[in-house]
C-alpha positions in Angstrom: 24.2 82.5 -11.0 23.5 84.8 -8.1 26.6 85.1 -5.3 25.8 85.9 -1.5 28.0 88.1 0.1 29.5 86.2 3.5 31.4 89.3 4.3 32.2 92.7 2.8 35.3 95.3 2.4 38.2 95.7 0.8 37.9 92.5 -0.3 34.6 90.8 -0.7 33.6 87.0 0.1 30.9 85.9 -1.9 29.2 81.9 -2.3 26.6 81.2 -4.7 22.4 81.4 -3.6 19.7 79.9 -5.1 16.8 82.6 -6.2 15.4 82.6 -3.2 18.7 84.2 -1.7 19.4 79.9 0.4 23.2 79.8 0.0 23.6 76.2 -0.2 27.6 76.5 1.3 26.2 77.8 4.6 23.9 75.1 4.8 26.2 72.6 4.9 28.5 74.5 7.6 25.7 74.3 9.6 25.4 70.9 9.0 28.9 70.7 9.9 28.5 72.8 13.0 25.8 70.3 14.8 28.7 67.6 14.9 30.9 68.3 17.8 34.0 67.0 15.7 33.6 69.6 13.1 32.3 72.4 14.9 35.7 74.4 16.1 36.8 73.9 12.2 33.5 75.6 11.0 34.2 78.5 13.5 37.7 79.0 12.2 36.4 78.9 8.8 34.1 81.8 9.6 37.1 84.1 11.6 38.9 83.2 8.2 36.5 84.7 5.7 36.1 87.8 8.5 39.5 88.5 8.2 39.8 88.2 4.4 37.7 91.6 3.2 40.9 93.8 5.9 44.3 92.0 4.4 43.2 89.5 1.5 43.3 85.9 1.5 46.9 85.3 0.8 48.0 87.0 3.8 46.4 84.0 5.8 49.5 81.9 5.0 50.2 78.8 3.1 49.0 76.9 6.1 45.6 78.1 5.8 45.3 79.1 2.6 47.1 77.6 -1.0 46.8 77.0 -4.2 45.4 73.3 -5.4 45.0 74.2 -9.2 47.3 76.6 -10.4 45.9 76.6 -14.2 42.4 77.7 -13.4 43.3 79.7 -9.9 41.2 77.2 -7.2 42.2 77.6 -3.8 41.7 76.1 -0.9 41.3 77.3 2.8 42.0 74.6 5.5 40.7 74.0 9.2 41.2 70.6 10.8 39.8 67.9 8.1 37.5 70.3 6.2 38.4 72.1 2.9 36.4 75.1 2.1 37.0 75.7 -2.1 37.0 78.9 -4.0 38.7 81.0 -6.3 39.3 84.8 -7.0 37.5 86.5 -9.4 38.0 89.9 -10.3 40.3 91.5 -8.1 39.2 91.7 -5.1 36.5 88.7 -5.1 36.3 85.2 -3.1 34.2 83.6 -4.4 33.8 80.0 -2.4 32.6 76.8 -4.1 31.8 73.8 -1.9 33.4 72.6 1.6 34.4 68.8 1.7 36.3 66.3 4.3 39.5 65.4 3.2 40.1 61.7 2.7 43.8 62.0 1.1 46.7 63.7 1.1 46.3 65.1 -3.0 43.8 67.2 -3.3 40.7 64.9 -5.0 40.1 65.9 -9.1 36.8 66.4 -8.3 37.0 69.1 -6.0 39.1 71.0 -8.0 36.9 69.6 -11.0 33.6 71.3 -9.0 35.3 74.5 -8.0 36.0 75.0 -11.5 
């Protein structure tokens, strides 16, 4: 698997590219940003994951950013009806797994299922 970095320092955000370098996560933000009902979460999500390589992602609050599978570590950052998935990986790593629209209030077992 190769990782993309999104955003570098203390803390690094990383999402995973194909060989050719297409990170298939930012795609579908894009895709997300063209709809006017999405675009102010996809913006938040980006002044999120700039913010996380200065404090960490567990400074961002519960609000914004908790825990949905405690036994394997996934996360979840939130921004309107969007979830943006990841985990942490090796101290100082996000690593972010998919974005999807949430349809319920428990967080869906294959989202966690995919993150994993």
């Amino acid at each position: 698997m190769r990782l993309k970095i999104l955003s570098n320092g203390t803390w690094k955000v990383l999402a995973e590219a194909d060989s050719h370098g297409v990170c298939e996560l930012e795609a579908v933000l894009v895709a997300y940003y063209q709809s006017k009902q999405y675009r102010a979460a996809v913006v938040g999500f980006k002044a999120l994951w700039d913010r996380i390589p200065l404090d960490g992602p567990r400074r961002l609050g519960t609000d914004l950013y908790h825990c949905v599978d405690a036994d394997h570590g996934i996360y979840e950052f939130i921004k309107g009806d969007l979830r943006l998935y990841c985990f942490e990986a090796k101290g100082r790593l996000v690593v972010y797994s998919h974005v999807d629209k949430k349809s319920t209030q428990k967080t869906r077992a294959r989202d966690k299922q995919r993150a994993i």
